[in-house]
N, C-alpha and C positions, 0 to 999 in steps of 0.2 A: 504493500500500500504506500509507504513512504518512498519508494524509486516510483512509482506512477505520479506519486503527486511532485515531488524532482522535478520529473520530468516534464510532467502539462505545466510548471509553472515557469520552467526556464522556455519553454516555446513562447508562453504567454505573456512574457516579457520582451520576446525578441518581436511578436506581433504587434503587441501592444504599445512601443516605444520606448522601454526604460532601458533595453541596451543600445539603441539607435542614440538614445539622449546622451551615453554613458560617451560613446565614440564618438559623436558632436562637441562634446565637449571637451575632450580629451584633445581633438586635434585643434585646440586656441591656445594651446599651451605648450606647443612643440617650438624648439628651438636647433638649429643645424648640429650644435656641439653637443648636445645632450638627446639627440636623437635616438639612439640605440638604449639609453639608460630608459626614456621616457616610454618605448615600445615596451619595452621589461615592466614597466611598471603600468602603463596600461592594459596590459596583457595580464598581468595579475590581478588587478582589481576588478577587472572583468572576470576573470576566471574564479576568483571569489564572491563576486558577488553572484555568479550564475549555477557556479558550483559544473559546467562542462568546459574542458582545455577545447573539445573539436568546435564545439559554440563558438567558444573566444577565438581559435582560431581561423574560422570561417568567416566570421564577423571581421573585428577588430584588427586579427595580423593582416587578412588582405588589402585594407585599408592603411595600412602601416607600410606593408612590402611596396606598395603602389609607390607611396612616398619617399619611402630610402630608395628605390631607383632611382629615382628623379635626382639624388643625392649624390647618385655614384656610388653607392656602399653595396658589395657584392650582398647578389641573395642570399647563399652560403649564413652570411653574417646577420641579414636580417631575418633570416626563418631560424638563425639559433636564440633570437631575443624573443622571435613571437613564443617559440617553446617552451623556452626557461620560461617566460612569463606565466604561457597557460597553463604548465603540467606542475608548477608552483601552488596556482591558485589551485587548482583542480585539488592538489595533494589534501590541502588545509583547509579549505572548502565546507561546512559542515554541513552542505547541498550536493556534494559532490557523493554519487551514487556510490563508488567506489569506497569513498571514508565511510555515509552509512550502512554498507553491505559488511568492511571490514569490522567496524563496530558493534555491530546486529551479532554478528556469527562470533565472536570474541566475547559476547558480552559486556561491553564495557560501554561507559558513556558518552556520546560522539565528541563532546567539549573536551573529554581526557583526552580523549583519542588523539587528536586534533595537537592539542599543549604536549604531548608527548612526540609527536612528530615536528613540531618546532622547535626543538631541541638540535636536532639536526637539518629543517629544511632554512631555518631564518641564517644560522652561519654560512650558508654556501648559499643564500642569495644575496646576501652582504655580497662575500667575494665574487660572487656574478655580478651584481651591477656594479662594482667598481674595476671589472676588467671591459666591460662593456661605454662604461663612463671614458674609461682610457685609450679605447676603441676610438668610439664617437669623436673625440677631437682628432684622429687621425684623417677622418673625413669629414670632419665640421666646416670646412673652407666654402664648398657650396652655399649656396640660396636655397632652401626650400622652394617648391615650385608650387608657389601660393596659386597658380592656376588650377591645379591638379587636387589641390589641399579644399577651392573653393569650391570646384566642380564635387568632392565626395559630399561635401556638407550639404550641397544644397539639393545632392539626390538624396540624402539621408531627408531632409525637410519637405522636398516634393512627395516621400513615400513614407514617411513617418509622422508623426504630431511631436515636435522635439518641444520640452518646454523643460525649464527645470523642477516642476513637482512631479513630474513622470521618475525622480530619482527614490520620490518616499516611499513605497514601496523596499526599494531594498534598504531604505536605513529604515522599516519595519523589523526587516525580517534582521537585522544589525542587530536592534535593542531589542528584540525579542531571545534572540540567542544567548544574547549577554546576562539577560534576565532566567537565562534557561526554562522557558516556560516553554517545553518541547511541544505540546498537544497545542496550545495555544496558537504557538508560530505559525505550526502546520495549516492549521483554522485560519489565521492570517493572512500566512500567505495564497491560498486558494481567494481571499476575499481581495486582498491589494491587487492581485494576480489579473481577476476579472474586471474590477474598478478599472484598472489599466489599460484592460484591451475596451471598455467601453468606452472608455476618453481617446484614446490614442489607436482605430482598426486606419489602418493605411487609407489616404485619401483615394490615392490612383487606383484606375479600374483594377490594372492588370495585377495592382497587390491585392485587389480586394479579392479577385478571382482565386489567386493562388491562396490566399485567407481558408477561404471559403472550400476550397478543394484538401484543407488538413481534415 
């Protein structure tokens, strides 16, 4: 029951606008020298907040990879940032199907769960983003090509509802976890979940069709 409801609510946030909103806003904040560090860390907030790395990476890194080409930064380099990023979040995730199958079957609580693998996942994404920080001013010298950067945003706005309360939802399910009110969240988020896609179903036909064809 808990990987079903996982699952319809990270869909129903990718229909609904809250990760459309998450990647609009993520690319205002991008700068040439901290490019590689910035994919890492949008790639994990993403993959945290959605609890899937293939989501984030389907979403978010192609929208990233777009952009560091335009940079000149081999893909090589920029599909090892969007990974670290999303198979980070994914790991830590307490949405992440993975973390609660391995906690379900172990018995144990998924917030343990979770704080025990950060023991080991938080020190090697330190030293990942600061090989990647060291990286990125190797290729910092370009321009962004704010053409490319302005054309993803405004198909993200022509086929999303991008607003920033389309974010509350996941700082629901944030303070809800933090609250450990497991039954609750669960209940929550199926409610923020729907809310979401009721404010935010894609304007354009051809999303609504594809909508509509899940």
């Amino acid at each position: 029951m808990i990987l079903i409801a996982v699952g319809a609510l990270v869909g129903t946030w990718i229909a609904g606008g809250v990760v459309p909103t998450l990647i609009y806003y993520g690319l205002e904040f991008i700068h040439p020298n901290i490019f590689l560090l910035a994919t890492l860390i949008i790639c994990s907030i993403m993959s945290v907040a959605t609890g899937t790395s293939w989501g984030t990476v389907g979403t978010a890194g192609i929208a990233m990879i777009a952009i560091g080409e335009g940079l000149g930064i081999p893909l090589p380099i920029l599909a090892g940032a969007v990974l670290s990023g999303a198979y980070f979040g994914d790991k830590l995730s307490p949405l992440s199907d993975s973390t609660v199958l391995a906690s379900s079957l172990s018995k144990v609580d998924v917030l343990a769960h979770v704080r025990a693998m950060m023991v080991l996942s938080i020190p090697a994404f330190v030293i990942t983003a600061i090989m990647f920080t060291i990286t990125g001013f190797m290729y910092g010298g370009k321009n962004i090509d704010q053409g490319k950067v302005e054309f993803l945003k405004q198909a993200l706005q022509d086929t999303f509802t991008i607003n920033i309360w389309m974010i509350i939802p996941a700082l629901i399910v944030v303070l809800l976890l933090v609250l450990k009110k497991a039954f609750n969240a669960c209940y929550c988020d199926w409610c923020a979940s729907w809310r979401s896609l009721g404010n935010g179903i894609p304007r354009n036909e051809s999303s609504r069709c594809t909508w509509y064809s899940l």
